[in-house]
C-alpha positions in Angstrom: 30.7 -5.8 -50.5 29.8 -8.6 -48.5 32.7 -9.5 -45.8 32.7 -13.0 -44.2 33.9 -12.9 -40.2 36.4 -15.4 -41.7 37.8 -13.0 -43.8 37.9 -10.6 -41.2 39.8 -12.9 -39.1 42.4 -13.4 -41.6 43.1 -9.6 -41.9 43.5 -10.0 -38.3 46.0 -12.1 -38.5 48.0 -10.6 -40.8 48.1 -7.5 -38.6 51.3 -7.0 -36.8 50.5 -7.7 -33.0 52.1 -3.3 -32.3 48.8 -2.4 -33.6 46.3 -4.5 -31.5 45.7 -1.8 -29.2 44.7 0.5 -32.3 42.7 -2.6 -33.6 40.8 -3.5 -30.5 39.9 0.2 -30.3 38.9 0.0 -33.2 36.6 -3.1 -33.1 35.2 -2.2 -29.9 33.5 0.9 -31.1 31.1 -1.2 -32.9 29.7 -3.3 -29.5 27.1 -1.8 -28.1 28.2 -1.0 -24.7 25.5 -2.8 -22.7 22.2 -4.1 -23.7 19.6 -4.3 -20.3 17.8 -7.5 -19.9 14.2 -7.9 -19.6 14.4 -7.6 -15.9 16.5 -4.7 -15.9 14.1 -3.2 -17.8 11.4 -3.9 -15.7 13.0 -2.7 -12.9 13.9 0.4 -14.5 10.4 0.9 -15.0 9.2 0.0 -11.6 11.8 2.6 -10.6 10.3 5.5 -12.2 6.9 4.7 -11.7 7.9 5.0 -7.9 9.6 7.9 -8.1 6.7 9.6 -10.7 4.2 9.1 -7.7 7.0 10.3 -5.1 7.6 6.6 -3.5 11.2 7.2 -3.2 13.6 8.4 -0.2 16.1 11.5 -0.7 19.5 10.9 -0.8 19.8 13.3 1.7 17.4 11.0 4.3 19.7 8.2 3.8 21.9 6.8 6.7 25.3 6.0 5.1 26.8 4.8 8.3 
C-alpha cells in the first residue's frame, strides 16, 4: 500500500482534535530525534581524537566560578 502525505493529511483531519496529543505522539516517534551536521561531526571527531591522545582537562581541574 502506497500512502500519499495527502491522504495522510486527510485522516488527520478527520481526527477529533481530543486525540491530537495521542496523534502527535504518535507521529513523532517516527522523526529522528536529531541528525548532527557535518560540522558537528567533525567536531565530535576532533573531540575524541583529543581526548584519545589525553589533550583534554578533568572536570575536576575546571574553575566553575
Amino acid at each position: 500500500m502506497n500512502v500519499s502525505r495527502e491522504q495522510l493529511h486527510d485522516l488527520i483531519n478527520i481526527v477529533d482534535a481530543s486525540e491530537f496529543d495521542v496523534l502527535y505522539h504518535v507521529l513523532s516517534k517516527f522523526i529522528p530525534e536529531d541528525t548532527p551536521t557535518s560540522n558537528e561531526i567533525e567536531a565530535i571527531e576532533i573531540g575524541r581524537e583529543a581526548f584519545r591522545q589525553g589533550d583534554c582537562v578533568r572536570h575536576e581541574d575546571i574553575d566553575w566560578n
